[in-house]
Residue, then its C-alpha position, 0 to 999 in steps of 0.5 A: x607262455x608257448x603260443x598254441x599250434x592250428x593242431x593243437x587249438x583243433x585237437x581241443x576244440x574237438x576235445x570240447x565239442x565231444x565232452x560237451x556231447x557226452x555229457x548231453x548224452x549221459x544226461x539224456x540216458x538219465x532222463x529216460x529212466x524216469x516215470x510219467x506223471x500219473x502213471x504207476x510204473x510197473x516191472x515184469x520179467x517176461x518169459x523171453x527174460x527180458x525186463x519191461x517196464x510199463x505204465x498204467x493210469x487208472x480209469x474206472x473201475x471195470x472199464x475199458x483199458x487202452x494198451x499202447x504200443x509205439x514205433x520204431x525208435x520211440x518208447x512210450x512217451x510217444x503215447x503221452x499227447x495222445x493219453x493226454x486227451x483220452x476220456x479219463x475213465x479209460x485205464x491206460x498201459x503205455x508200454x515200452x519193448x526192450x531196450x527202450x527207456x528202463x526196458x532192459x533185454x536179457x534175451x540169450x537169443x538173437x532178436x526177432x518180431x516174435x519175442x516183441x510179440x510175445x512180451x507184449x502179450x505178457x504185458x496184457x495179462x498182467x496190466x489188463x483186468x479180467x473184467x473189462x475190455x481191451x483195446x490195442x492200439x500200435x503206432x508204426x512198428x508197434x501197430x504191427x506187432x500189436x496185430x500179431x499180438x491181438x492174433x496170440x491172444x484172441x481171449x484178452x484183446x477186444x478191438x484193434x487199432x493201428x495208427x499208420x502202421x507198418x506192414x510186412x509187405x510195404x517195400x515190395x509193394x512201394x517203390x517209393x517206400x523201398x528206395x526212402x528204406x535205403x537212407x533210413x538203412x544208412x541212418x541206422x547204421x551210423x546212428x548208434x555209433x555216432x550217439x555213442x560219442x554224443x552226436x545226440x547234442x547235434x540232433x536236437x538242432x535240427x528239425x526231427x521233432x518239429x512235429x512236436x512243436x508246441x507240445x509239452x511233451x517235446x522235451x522228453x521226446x528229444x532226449x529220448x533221441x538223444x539216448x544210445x540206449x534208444x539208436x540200439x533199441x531202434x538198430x536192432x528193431x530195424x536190422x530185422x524189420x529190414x530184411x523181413x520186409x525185403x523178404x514179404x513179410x508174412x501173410x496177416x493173422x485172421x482176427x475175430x475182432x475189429x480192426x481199424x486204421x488210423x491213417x496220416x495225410x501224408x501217407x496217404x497222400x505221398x504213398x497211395x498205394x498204402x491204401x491197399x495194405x490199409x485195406x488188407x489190414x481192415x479185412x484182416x478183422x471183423x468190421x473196422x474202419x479207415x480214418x485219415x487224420x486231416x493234415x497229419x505226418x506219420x510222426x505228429x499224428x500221435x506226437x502233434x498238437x493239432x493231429x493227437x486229438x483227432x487220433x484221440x477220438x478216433x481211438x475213443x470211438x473203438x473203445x466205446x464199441x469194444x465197451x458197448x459190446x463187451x456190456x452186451x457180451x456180459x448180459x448175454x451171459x448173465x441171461x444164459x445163467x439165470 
């Protein structure tokens, strides 16, 4: 039996290691094309031609509904804490763009915010009941693009929530936030290649998602980062968002609707300045509030056990004035028609 050479134990030692990493990435691939427990799962082929996939937990009937969209890098499972909590009578849409999970892009143009934008839209009239109100709520990314998406469709959208949200002018209003950019920047290049071969194995021995320690949904949310599919959504995501940041941005659409902010602690905290752009989001709308969650990261005020709550209720409170005015809207109505 021939001794083993230093290479040749190296070469199959790596052999394992990346074995072992595909095999954690081809299952974490499959584990994110599974439904939410007592959630329908719904298919719409959007105008863009992409195919999204999103989830609706019925509430009561004409009632309100809360449609949630996450931030970069995250699908709607990052929604999950957060539904967990809600008042039962509210009907959820948790909602995942293109390329996250089973929401697959089939777009022959090349991306931009615009077609995110307009497929959410979409998402809204065909998840949204005509006969109650609707409230949209975004996290990160997604709180921007919901506000634009509010601003294309002023008819269907009644309240608007963003959990601290990306705003088109934070690098160039923040020196601290441009220069953490560059390593995100750097992050996201390496980080669909390197998932490719079945680095996700590693990610899940680090501390990324220690924000969601104690949660039921942790294990989804690894896998989740795990997931090619999940580095390509978020690098294209990001490659745009990147730019048009370091661009300006565009100035904020004018909403006739509430727009409140429900901010981290540490943003807050960290980055002081991002109480001017939360500022410019609230005037933006018709009334609206900024509310800090006590403790909370930009991560665990959605994903955190002790922070969803408290977004929960923050979250509840718009549905109820969106409800109670929607209520008065209607009889006003009926009155007029008598």
């Amino acid at each position: 039996m021939s001794r083993m050479t230093f290479p040749k134990l190296t070469t199959a030692g790596l052999a394992a290691c990346l074995a072992a990493g595909l095999a954690h990435q081809g299952y974490a691939t499959l584990a994110t094309r599974s439904g939410h427990a007592g959630f329908e799962r719904h298919r719409l082929r959007c105008g863009s031609g992409n195919l999204i996939t999103y989830h609706v937990r019925r509430g009561a009937a004409g009632g309100p509904t809360l449609v949630c969209d996450a931030g970069l890098m995250n699908s709607s499972a990052a929604w999950l804490l957060v539904a967990d909590h809600l008042d039962p009578a509210i009907s959820v849409v948790l909602y995942d763009r293109a390329g996250y999970r089973t929401s697959l892009r089939r777009c022959p143009e090349d991306f931009s915010l615009g077609e995110s934008v307009n497929d959410l839209t979409e998402v809204i009239a065909d998840a949204v009941p005509a006969d109650g109100p609707c409230v949209l709520a975004g996290h990160s990314l997604g709180g921007y693009l919901a506000h634009r998406a509010a601003a294309a469709t002023p008819d269907r959208v009644h309240q608007l929530v963003l959990v601290d949200p990306t705003h088109p002018r934070e690098l160039l209003h923040s020196r601290r936030q441009r220069e953490g950019s560059r390593g995100v920047n750097l992050t996201m290049k390496l980080g669909p290649w390197s998932s490719v071969f079945g680095t996700g194995l590693l990610i899940d021995k680090k501390g990324l998602f220690s924000f969601a320690e104690g949660s039921p949904h942790l294990r989804t949310l690894r896998l989740e980062g795990s997931a090619p599919s999940t580095w390509r959504a978020g690098r294209r995501e990001w490659d745009y968002s990147y730019a048009f940041m370091l661009d300006g941005g565009r100035p904020l659409d004018r909403l006739r609707i509430p727009v409140s902010v429900v901010a981290a602690d540490s943003t807050m905290r960290d980055t002081p300045e991002h109480q001017d752009l939360y500022d410019e989001y609230v005037a933006s709308g018709r009334g609206g509030r900024i509310v800090t969650v006590p403790g909370s990261s930009h991560l665990s005020i959605t994903g955190g056990v002790e922070h969803a709550p408290l977004t929960t209720r923050a979250i509840e409170d718009a549905v109820a004035a969106a409800a109670a005015q929607y209520a008065g809207e209607h009889r006003q109505e009926q009155g007029a028609t008598a």
